[in-house]
C-alpha positions as a Markdown table, in Angstrom:
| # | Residue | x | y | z |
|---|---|---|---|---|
| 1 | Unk | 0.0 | 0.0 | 0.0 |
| 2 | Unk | 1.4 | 3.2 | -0.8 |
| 3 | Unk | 0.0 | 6.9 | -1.2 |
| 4 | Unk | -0.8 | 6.6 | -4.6 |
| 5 | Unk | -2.9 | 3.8 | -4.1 |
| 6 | Unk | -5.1 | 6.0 | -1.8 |
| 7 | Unk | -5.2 | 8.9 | -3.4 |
| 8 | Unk | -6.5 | 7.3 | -6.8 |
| 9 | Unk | -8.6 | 5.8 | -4.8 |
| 10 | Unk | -10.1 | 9.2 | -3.1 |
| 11 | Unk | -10.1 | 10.6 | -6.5 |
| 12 | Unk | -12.6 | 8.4 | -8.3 |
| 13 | Unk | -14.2 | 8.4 | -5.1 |
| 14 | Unk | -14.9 | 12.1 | -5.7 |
| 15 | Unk | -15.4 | 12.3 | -9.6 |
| 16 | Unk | -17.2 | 8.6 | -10.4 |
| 17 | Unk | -15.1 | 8.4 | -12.7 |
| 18 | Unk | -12.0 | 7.0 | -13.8 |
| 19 | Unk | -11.2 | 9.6 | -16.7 |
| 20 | Unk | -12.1 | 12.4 | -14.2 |
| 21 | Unk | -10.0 | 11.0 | -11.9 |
| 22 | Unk | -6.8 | 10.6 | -13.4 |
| 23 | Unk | -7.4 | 14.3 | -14.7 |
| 24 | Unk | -7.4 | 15.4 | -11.6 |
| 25 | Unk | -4.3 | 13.5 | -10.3 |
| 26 | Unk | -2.5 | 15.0 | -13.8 |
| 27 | Unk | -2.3 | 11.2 | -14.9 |
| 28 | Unk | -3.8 | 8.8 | -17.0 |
| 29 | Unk | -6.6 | 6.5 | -16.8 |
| 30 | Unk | -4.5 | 3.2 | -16.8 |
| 31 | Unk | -2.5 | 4.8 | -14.0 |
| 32 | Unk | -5.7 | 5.3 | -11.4 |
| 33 | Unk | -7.3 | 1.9 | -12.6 |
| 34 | Unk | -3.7 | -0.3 | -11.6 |
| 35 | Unk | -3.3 | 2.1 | -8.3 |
| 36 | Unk | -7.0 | 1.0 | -7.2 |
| 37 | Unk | -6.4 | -2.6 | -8.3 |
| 38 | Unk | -3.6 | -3.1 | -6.7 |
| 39 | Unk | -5.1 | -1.9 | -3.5 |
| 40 | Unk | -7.6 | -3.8 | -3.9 |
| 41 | Unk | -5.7 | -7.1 | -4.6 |
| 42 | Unk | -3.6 | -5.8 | -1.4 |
| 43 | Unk | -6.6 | -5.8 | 0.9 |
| 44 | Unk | -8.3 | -8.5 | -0.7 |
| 45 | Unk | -11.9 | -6.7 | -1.4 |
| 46 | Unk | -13.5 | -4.9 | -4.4 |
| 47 | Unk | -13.2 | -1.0 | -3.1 |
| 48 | Unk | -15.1 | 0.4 | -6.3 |
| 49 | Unk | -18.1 | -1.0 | -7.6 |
| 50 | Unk | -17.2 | -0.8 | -11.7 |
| 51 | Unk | -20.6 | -1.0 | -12.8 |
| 52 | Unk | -21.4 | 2.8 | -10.8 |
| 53 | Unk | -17.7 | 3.6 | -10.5 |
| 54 | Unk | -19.0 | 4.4 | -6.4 |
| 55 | Unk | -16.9 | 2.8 | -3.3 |
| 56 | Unk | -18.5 | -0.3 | -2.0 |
| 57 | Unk | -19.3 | -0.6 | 1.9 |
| 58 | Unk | -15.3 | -1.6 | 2.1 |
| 59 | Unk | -14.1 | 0.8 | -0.1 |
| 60 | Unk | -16.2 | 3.9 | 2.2 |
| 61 | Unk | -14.2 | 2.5 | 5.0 |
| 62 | Unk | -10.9 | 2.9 | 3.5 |
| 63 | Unk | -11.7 | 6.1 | 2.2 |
| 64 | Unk | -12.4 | 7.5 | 5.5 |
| 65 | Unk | -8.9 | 6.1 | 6.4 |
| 66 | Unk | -7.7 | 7.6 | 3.7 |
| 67 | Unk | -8.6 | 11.1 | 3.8 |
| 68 | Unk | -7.4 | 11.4 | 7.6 |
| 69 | Unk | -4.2 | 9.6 | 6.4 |
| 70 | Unk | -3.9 | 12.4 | 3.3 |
| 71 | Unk | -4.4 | 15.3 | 5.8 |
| 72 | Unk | -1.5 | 14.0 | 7.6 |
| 73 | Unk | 0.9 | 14.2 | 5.3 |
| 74 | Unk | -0.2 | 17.3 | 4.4 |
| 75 | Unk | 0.3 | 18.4 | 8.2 |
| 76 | Unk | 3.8 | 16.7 | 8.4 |
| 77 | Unk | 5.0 | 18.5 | 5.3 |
| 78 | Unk | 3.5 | 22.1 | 6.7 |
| 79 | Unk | 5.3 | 21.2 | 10.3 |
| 80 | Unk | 9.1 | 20.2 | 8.3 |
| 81 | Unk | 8.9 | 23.2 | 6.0 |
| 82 | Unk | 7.7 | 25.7 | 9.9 |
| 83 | Unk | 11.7 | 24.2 | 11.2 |
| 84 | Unk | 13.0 | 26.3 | 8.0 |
| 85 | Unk | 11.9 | 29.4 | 9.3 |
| 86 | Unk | 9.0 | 29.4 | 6.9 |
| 87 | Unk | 5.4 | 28.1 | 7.4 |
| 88 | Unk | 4.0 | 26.5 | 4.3 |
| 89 | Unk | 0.7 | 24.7 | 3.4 |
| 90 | Unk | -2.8 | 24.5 | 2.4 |
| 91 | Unk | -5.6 | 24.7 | 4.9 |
| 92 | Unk | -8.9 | 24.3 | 4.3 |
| 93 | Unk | -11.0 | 25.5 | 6.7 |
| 94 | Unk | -15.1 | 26.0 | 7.0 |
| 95 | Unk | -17.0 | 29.0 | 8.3 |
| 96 | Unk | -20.7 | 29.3 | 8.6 |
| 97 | Unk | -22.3 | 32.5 | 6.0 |
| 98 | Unk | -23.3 | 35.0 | 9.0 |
| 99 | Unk | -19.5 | 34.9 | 10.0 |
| 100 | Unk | -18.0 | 34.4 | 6.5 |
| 101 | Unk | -19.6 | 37.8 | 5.1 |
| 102 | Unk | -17.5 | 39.7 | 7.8 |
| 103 | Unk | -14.2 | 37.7 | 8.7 |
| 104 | Unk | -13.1 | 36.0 | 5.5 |
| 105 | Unk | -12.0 | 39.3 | 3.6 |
| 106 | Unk | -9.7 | 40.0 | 6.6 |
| 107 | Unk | -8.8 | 36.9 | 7.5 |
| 108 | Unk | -7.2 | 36.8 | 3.9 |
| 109 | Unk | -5.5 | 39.8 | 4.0 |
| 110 | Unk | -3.8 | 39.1 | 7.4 |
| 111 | Unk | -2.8 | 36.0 | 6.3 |
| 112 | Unk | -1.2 | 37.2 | 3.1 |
| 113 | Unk | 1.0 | 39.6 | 5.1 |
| 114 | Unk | 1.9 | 37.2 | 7.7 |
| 115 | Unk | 1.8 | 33.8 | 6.1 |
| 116 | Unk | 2.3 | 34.3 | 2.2 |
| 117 | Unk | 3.7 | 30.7 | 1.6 |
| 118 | Unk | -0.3 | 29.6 | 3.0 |
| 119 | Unk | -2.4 | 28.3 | 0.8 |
| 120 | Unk | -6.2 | 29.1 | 2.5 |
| 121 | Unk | -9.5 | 27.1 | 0.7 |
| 122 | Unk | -12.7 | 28.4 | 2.4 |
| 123 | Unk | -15.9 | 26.3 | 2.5 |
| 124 | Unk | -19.2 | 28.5 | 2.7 |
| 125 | Unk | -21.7 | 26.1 | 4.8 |
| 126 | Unk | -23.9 | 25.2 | 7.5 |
| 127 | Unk | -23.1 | 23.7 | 10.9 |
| 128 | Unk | -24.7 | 20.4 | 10.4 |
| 129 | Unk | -22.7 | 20.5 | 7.0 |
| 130 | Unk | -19.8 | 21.1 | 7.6 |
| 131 | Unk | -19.3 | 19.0 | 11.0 |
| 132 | Unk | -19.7 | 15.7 | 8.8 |
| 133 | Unk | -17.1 | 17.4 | 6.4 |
| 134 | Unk | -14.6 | 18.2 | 9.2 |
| 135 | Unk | -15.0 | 14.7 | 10.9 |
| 136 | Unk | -14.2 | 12.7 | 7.0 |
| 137 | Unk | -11.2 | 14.8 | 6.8 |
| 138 | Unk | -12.6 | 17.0 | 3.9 |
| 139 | Unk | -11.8 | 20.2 | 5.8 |
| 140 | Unk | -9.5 | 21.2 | 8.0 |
| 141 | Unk | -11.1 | 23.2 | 10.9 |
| 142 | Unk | -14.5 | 24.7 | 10.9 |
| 143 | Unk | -16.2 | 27.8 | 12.3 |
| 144 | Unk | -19.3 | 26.5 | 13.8 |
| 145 | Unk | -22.8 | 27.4 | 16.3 |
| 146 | Unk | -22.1 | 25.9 | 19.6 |
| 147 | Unk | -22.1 | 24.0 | 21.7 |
| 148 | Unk | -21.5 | 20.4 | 19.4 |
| 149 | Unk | -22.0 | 17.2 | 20.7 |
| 150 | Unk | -20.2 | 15.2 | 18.2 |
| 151 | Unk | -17.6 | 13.0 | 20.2 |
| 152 | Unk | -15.1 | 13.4 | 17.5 |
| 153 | Unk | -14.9 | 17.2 | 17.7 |
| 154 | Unk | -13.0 | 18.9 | 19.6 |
| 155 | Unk | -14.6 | 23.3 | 20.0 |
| 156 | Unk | -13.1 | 26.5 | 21.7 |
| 157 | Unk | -15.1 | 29.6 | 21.4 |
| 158 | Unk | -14.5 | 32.5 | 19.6 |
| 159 | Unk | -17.2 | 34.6 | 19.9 |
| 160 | Unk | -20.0 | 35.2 | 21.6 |
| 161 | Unk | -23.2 | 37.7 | 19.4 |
| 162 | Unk | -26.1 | 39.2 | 20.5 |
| 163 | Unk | -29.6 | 38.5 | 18.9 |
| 164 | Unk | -30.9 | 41.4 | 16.6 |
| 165 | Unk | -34.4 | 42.3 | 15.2 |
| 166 | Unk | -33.7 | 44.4 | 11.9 |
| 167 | Unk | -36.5 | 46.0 | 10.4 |
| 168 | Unk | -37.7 | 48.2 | 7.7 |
| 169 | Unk | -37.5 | 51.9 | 8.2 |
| 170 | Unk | -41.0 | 53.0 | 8.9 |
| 171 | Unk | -42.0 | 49.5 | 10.9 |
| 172 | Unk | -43.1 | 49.7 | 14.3 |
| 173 | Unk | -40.4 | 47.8 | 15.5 |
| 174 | Unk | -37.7 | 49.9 | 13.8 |
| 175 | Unk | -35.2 | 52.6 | 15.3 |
| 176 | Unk | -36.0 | 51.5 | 19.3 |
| 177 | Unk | -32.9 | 51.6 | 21.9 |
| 178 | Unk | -34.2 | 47.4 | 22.2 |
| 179 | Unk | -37.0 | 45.0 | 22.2 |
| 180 | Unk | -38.6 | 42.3 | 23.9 |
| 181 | Unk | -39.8 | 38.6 | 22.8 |
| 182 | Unk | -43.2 | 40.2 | 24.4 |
| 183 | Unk | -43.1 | 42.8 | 22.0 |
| 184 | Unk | -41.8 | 41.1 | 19.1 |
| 185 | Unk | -44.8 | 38.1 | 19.4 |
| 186 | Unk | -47.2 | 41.3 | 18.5 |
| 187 | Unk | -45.9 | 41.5 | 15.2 |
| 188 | Unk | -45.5 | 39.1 | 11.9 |
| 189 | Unk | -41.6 | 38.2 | 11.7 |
| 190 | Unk | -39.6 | 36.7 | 8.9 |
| 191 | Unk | -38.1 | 33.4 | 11.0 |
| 192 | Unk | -35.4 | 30.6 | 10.3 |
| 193 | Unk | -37.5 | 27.4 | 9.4 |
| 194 | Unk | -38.4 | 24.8 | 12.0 |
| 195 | Unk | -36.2 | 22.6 | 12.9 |
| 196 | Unk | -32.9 | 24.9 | 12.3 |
| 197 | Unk | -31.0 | 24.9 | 15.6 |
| 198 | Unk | -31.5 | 28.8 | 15.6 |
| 199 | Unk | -34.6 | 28.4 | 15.1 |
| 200 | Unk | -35.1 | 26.1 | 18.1 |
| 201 | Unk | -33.1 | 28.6 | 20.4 |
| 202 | Unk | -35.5 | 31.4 | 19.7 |
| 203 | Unk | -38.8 | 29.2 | 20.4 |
| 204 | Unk | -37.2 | 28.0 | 23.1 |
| 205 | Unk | -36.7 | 31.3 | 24.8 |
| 206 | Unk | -39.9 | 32.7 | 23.5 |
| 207 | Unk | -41.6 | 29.9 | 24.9 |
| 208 | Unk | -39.6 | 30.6 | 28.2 |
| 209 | Unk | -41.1 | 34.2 | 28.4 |
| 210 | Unk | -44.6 | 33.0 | 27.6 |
| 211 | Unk | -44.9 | 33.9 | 24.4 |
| 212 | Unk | -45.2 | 32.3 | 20.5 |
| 213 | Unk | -43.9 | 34.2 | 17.8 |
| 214 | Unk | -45.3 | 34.8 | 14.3 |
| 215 | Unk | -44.5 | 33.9 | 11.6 |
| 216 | Unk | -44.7 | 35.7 | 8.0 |
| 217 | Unk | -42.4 | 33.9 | 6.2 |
| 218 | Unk | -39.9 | 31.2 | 7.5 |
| 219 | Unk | -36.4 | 30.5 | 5.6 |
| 220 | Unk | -33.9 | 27.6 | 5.8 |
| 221 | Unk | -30.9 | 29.9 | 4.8 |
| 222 | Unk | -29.5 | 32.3 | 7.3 |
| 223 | Unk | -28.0 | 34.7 | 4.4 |
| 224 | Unk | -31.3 | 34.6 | 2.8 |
| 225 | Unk | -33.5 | 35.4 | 6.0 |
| 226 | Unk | -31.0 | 38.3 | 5.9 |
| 227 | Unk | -31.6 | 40.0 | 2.3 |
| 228 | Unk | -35.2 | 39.9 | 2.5 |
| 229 | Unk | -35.2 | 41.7 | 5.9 |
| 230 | Unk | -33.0 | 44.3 | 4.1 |
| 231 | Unk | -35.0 | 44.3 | 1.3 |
| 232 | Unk | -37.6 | 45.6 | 3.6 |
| 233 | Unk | -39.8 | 42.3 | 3.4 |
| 234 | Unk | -40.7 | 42.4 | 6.4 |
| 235 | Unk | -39.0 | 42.2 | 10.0 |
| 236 | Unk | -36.6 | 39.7 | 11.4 |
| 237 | Unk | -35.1 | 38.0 | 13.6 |
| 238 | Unk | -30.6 | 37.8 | 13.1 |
| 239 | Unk | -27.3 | 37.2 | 14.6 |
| 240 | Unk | -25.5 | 40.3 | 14.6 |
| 241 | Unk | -22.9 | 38.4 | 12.6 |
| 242 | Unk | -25.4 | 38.2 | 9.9 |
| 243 | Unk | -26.1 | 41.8 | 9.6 |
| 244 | Unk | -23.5 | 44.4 | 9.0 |
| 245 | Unk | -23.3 | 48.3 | 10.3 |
| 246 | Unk | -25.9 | 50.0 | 8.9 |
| 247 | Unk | -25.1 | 53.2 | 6.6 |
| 248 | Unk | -27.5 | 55.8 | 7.1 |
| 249 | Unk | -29.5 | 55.4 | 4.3 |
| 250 | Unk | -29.5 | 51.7 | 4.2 |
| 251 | Unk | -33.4 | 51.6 | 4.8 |
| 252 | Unk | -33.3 | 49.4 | 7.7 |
| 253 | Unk | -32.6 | 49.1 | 11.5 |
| 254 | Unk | -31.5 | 46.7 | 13.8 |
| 255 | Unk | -32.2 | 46.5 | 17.0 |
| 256 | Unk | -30.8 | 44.6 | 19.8 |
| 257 | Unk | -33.4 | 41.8 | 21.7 |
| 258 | Unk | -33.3 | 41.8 | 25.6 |
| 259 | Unk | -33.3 | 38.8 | 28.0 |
| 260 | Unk | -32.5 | 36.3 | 25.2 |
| 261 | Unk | -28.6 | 34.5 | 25.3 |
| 262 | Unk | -26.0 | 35.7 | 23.1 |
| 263 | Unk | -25.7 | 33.2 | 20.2 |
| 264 | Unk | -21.9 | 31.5 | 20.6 |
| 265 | Unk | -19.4 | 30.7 | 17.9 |
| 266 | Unk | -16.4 | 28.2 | 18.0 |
| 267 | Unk | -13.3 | 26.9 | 16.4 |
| 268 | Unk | -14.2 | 22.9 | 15.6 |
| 269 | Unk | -11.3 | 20.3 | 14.6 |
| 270 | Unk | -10.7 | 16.7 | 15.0 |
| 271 | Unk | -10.4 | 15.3 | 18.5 |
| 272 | Unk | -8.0 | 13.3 | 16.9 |
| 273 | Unk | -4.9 | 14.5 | 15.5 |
| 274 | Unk | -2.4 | 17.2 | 15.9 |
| 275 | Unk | -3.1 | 20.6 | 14.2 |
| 276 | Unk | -0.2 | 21.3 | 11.6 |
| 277 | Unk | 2.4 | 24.2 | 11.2 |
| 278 | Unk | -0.1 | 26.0 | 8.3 |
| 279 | Unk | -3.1 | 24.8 | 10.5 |
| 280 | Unk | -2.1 | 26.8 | 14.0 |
| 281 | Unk | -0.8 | 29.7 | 11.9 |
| 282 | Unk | -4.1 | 29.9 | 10.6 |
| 283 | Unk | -5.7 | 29.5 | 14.5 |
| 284 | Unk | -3.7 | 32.3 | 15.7 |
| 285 | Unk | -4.4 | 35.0 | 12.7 |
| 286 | Unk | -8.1 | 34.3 | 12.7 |
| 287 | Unk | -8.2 | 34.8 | 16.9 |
| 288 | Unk | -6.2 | 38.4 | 16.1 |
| 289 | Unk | -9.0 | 39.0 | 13.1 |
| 290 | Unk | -11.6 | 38.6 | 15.0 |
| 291 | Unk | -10.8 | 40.1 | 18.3 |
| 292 | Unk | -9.8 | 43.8 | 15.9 |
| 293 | Unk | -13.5 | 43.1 | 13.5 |
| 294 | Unk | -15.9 | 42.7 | 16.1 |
| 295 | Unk | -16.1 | 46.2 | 17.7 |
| 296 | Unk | -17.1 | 47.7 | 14.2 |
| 297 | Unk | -19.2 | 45.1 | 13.1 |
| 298 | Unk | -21.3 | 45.7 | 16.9 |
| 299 | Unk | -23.2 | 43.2 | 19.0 |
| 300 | Unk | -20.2 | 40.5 | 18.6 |
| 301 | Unk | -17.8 | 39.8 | 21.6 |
| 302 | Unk | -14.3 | 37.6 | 21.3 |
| 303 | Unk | -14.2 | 35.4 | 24.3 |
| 304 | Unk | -10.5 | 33.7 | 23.3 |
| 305 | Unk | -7.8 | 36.3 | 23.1 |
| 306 | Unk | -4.6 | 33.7 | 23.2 |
């Protein structure tokens, strides 16, 4: 077994494909099909069903393997090149869209200046996406809601954000010093869907204070709750992550919620395995980004300052 057999492995994993595959490994076709074989012959089951080119139950096993295996030597090669004065790598890393809109462009430039020889691949998603993602090995670290109960996860906080109604210029619950789940439950609100863990935090607390809220419209997509309520759709319910200061003719509000809990954010990786060379580098400039963002974004407060 050798890491060519794996990696043509993980490729037609990814593409179905043998063709595709080899492209993507800047091979050929005959190349990918002996690497699998052999591996194959070497473990002594079929890892890709030929008929759908898709791994069998054995071949999803040694994928997983695979991958964690992969992001090892990535990690290894990062930590040799860090002893030459000179931090080196690629890094994928996940971050939730409410956070994404405001970190990622500095994130970028500080790690430019500081890190050049870093290659950074960011991964726009979901929570419940990207913890599967992170777990397989497909990403790196993740910027996630907390808390996380996956055992295989490891999460420090970032940042902690306050709960926000933004509103349309001219609504009744636009331009107040704050609001109340009593007050909002008077008024038809644009919501996350059921079932969305932010979702279930704000019945939860509404149902805590005796209330129900209404709903106008609900929307699985946190970005997209966002636009309409800044479209002036109607009124919502945010993160202040998810909504950005707001110029003076922007046509909108927002509005900070009392008695509800601040909404947390962490950093997720792997319980198992070390973080590499490109990996930490990445840790510390993203802790420095985001404790010198939040004060103008408002309503967001680093907890981790190391």
């Amino acid at each position: 077994m050798d890491l060519r057999q794996l990696r043509a492995l993980l490729a037609v994993a990814e593409h179905h494909n043998f063709s595709a595959a080899a492209r993507s490994l800047h091979t050929v076709q005959s190349n990918v099909s002996t690497h699998v074989s052999r591996l194959e012959h070497e473990m002594g089951v079929v890892l890709i069903d030929r008929a759908t080119n898709t791994l069998t139950e054995e071949g999803r096993v040694v994928a997983d393997r695979a991958r964690r295996i992969e992001v090892e030597f990535s990690a290894l090669e990062s930590d040799v090149a860090s002893l030459r004065d000179e931090i080196r790598g690629r890094v994928r890393i996940g971050v939730i869209g409410t956070t994404a809109r405001w970190i990622v462009p500095p994130l970028l430039r500080t790690l430019a200046d500081r890190h050049p020889a870093i290659s950074l691949v960011v991964l726009d998603a979901t929570t419940s996406s990207l913890l599967p993602q992170l777990v397989a090995g497909q990403i790196d670290l993740a910027v996630v809601n907390t808390p996380v109960s996956d055992p295989d996860v490891l999460v420090e906080p970032l940042f902690d954000e306050e709960l926000l109604v933004v509103a349309p210029t001219g609504h009744p619950l636009a331009g107040l010093d704050q609001v109340s789940l009593s007050e909002l439950a008077g008024h038809p609100l644009l919501l996350a869907a059921p079932g969305t863990s932010f979702r279930e935090d704000v019945d939860a607390q509404a149902s805590e204070a005796g209330v129900e809220l209404q709903a106008q419209a609900e929307f699985d997509g946190m970005r997209l709750l966002a636009s309409l309520a800044f479209a002036g759709f109607g009124a919502a319910i945010l993160p202040a992550s998810a909504a950005p200061t707001v110029p003076a003719a922007a046509g909108w509000t927002k509005t900070p919620i009392s008695g509800v809990p601040q909404r947390s954010v962490g950093l997720a990786r792997r319980r198992r395995g070390l973080l590499s060379a490109a990996e930490r580098a990445l840790v510390e400039v993203l802790v420095d980004v985001i404790r010198n963002e939040a004060p103008a974004e408002g309503g967001i407060h680093p907890v981790r300052s190391d």
